[in-house]
C-alpha positions in Angstrom: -25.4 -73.0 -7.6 -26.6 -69.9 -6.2 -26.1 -70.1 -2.5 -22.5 -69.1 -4.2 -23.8 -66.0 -3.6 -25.6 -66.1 -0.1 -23.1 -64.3 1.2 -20.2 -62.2 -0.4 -17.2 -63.5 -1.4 -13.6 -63.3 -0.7 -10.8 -62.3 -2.8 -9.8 -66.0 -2.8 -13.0 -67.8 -3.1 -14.2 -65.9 -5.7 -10.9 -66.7 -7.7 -11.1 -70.2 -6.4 -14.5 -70.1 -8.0 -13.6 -68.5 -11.0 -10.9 -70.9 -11.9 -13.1 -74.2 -11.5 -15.5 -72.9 -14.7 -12.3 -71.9 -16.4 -11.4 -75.3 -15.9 -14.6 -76.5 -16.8 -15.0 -74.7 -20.1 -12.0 -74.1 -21.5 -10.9 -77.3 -23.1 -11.4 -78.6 -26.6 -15.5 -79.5 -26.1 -16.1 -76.0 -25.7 -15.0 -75.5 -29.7 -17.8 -77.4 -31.8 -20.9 -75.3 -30.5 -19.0 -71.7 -30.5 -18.0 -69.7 -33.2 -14.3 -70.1 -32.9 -15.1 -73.6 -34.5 -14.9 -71.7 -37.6 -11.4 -70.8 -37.1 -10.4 -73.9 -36.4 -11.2 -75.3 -39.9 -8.0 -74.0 -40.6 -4.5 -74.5 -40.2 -2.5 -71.1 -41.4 -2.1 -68.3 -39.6 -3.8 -65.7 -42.5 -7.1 -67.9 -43.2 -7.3 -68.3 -38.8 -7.3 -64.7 -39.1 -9.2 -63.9 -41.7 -11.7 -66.7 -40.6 -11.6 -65.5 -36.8 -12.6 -62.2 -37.8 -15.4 -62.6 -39.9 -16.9 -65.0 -37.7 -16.5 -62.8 -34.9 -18.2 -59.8 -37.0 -21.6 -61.8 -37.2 -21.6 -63.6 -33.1 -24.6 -62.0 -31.9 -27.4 -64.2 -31.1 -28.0 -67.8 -31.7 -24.7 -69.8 -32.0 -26.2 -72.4 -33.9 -26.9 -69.8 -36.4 -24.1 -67.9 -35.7 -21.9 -70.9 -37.2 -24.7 -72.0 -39.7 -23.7 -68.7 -41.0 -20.3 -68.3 -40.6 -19.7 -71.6 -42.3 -21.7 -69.9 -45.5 -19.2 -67.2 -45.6 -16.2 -70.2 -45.4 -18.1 -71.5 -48.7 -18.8 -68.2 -50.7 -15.0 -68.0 -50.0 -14.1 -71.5 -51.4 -12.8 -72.3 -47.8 -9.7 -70.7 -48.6 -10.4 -67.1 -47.1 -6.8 -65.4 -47.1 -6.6 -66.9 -50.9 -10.0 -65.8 -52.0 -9.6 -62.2 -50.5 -6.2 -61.2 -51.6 -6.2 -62.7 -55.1 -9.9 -61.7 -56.1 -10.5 -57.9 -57.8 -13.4 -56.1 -57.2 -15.9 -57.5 -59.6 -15.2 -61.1 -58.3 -15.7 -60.4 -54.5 -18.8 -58.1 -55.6 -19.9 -61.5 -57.6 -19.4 -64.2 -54.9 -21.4 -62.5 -52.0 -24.9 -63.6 -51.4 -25.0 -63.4 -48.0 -27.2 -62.8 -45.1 -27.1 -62.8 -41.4 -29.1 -60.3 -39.5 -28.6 -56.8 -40.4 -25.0 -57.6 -41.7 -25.7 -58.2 -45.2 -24.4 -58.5 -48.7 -23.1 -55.3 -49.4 -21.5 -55.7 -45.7 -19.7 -58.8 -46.8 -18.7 -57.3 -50.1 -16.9 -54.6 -48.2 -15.3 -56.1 -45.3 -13.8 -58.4 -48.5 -12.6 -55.6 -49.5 -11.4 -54.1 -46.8 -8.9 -57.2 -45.5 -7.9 -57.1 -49.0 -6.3 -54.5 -48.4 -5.2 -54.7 -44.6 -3.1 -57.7 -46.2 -2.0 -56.5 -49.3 -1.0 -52.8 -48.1 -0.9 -52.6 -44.2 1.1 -55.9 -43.3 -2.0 -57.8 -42.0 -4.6 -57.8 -39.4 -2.0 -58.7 -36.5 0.8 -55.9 -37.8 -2.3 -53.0 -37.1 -2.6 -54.0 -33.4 0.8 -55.0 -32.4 1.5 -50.9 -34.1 -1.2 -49.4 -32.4 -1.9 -51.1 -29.0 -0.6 -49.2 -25.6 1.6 -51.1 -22.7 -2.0 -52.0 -20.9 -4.3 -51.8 -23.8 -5.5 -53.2 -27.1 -8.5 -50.5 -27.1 -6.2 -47.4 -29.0 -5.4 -50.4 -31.5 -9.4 -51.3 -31.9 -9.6 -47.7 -33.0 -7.0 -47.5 -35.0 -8.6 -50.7 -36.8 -11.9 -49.0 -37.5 -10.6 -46.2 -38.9 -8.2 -48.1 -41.2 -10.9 -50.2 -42.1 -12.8 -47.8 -43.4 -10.3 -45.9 -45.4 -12.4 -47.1 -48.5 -15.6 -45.9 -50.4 -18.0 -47.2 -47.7 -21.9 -46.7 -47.1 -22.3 -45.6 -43.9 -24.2 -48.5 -42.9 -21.5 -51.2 -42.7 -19.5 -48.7 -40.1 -21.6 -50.6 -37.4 -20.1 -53.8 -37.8 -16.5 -52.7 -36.8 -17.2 -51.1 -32.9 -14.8 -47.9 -31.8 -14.6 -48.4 -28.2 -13.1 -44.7 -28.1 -17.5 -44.3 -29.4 -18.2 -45.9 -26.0 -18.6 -49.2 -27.7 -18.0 -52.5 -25.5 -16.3 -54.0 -28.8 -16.9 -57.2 -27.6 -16.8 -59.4 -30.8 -13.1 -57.8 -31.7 -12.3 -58.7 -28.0 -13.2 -61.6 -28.7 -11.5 -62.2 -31.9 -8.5 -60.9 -29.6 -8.5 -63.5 -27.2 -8.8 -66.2 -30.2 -5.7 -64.8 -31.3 -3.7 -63.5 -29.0 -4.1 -66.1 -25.6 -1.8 -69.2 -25.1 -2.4 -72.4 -23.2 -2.3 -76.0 -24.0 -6.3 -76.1 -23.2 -6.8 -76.5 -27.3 -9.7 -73.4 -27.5 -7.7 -70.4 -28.1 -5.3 -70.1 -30.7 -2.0 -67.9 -29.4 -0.8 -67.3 -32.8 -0.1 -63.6 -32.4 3.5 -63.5 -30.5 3.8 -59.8 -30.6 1.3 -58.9 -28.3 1.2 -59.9 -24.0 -2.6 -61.7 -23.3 -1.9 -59.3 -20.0 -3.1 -56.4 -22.5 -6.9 -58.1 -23.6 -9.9 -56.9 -22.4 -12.7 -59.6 -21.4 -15.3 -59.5 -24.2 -17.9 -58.1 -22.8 -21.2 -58.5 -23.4 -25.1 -59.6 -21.8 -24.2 -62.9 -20.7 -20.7 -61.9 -18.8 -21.9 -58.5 -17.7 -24.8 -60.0 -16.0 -22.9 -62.5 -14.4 -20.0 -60.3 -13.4 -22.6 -57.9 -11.6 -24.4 -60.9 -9.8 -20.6 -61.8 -8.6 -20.0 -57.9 -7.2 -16.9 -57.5 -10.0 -19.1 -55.0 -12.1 -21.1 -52.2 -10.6 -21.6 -50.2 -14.1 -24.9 -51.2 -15.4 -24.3 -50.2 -19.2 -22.3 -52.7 -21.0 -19.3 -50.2 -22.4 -16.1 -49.0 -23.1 -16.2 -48.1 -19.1 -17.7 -51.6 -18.1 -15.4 -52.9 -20.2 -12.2 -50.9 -18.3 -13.8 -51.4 -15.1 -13.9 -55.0 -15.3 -10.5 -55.4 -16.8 -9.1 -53.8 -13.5 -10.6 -56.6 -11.5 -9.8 -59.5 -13.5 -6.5 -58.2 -14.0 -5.7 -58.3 -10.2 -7.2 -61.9 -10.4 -4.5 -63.3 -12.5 -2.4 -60.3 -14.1 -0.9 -62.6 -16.9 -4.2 -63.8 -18.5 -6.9 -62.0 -17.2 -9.1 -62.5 -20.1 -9.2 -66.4 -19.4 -12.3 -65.7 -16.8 -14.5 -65.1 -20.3 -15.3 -68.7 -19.9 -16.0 -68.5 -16.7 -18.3 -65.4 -16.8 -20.0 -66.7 -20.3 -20.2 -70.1 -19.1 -22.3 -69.1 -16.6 -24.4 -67.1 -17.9 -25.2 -69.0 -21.5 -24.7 -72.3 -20.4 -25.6 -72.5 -16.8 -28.5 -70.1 -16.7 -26.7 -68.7 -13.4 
């Protein structure tokens, strides 16, 4: 596997290259042992959503666990999370959570609860605050736009970690992920292309140890931090790779790295 990299690569093998793991990992196998299993428990477009983007919130670490306890939230939310949220008042979303999962805890969960309440009951949804706020080549303003609207609220301070700003320097890479779960289209089965409003040319790969590493070891990343400027800088490569769906090479780069040790 690594005498890929005895010598450098052209434009077109590294493409050619690229597009075999793509191949490789993005079909319907990929879904049981990653998180976007969680959204596909679900067959409307508000509990994908809402189900998306809490999983996505906790995927950091494990996977295993990651979905162990992603599938917890799914219950304390009677696995009707668009339902739950919007019809429950305060007391009853501060009574359901008892939740854990790293440093993302209770009173975390009893806010973000909170907080999509009311992205769907007063701002038109989750999907309505991107399409509004992204540019013609970026979804980045809109991730900033989100954390701010998110946190319109009483908050502690605390929870404001769990929603990255990538205008703070922040990678962002679980709400670029939750991104490409929404907004990319294929017949491959993984992703689920349920937001029409917004191009996949626009999505930024989700970066994050396991793509960064690979993408340096492949010569498409020279930044060493993994950042709002990795994150631009490897956008601009992937982007001349295929310009319509750039972000599909995040199986290829994570694949890789997690699953192939490369």
């Amino acid at each position: 596997m690594n005498d890929i990299l005895s010598m450098p690569l052209t434009r077109e093998e590294l493409k050619e290259f690229l597009d075999e793991k793509v191949e490789l990992y993005n079909r319907p196998s990929f879904i049981e042992l990653d998180p976007i299993s969680i959204p596909h428990r679900y067959t409307s477009k508000e509990d994908i959503e809402i189900a998306g983007f809490l999983a996505a919130t906790i995927a950091w670490g494990n996977r295993k666990m990651i979905i162990r306890s992603s599938v917890r939230m799914m219950e304390i939310l009677e696995d009707s999370p668009y339902e739950f949220i919007v019809n429950s008042s305060d007391c009853e979303l501060d009574q359901a959570v008892r939740f854990v999962h790293r440093t993302f805890n209770l009173v975390d969960l009893a806010y973000f609860l909170q907080a999509l309440r009311h992205i769907y009951r007063n701002k038109g949804g989750l999907e309505k605050i991107f399409d509004a706020f992204k540019t013609s080549d970026s979804l980045q303003p809109a991730i900033h736009e989100l954390h701010r609207i998110f946190f319109e609220l009483p908050h502690e301070r605390r929870t404001e970690r769990h929603v990255s700003d990538p205008f703070k320097g922040s990678a962002a890479k679980k709400i670029n992920m939750f991104l490409r779960w929404m907004i990319r289209k294929d017949n491959k089965g993984v992703d689920f292309g349920i937001w029409d409003s917004i191009s996949p040319s626009i999505l930024s790969c989700p970066l994050d140890v396991h793509s960064g590493n690979i993408a340096r070891k492949l010569g498409i990343l020279k930044r060493k931090q993994n950042d709002a400027k990795a994150v631009a800088e490897l956008d601009e490569v992937l982007r001349s790779l295929d310009p319509e769906d750039p972000v599909k090479y995040d199986f290829a780069l994570f694949g890789l790295g997690a699953i192939e040790r490369f």
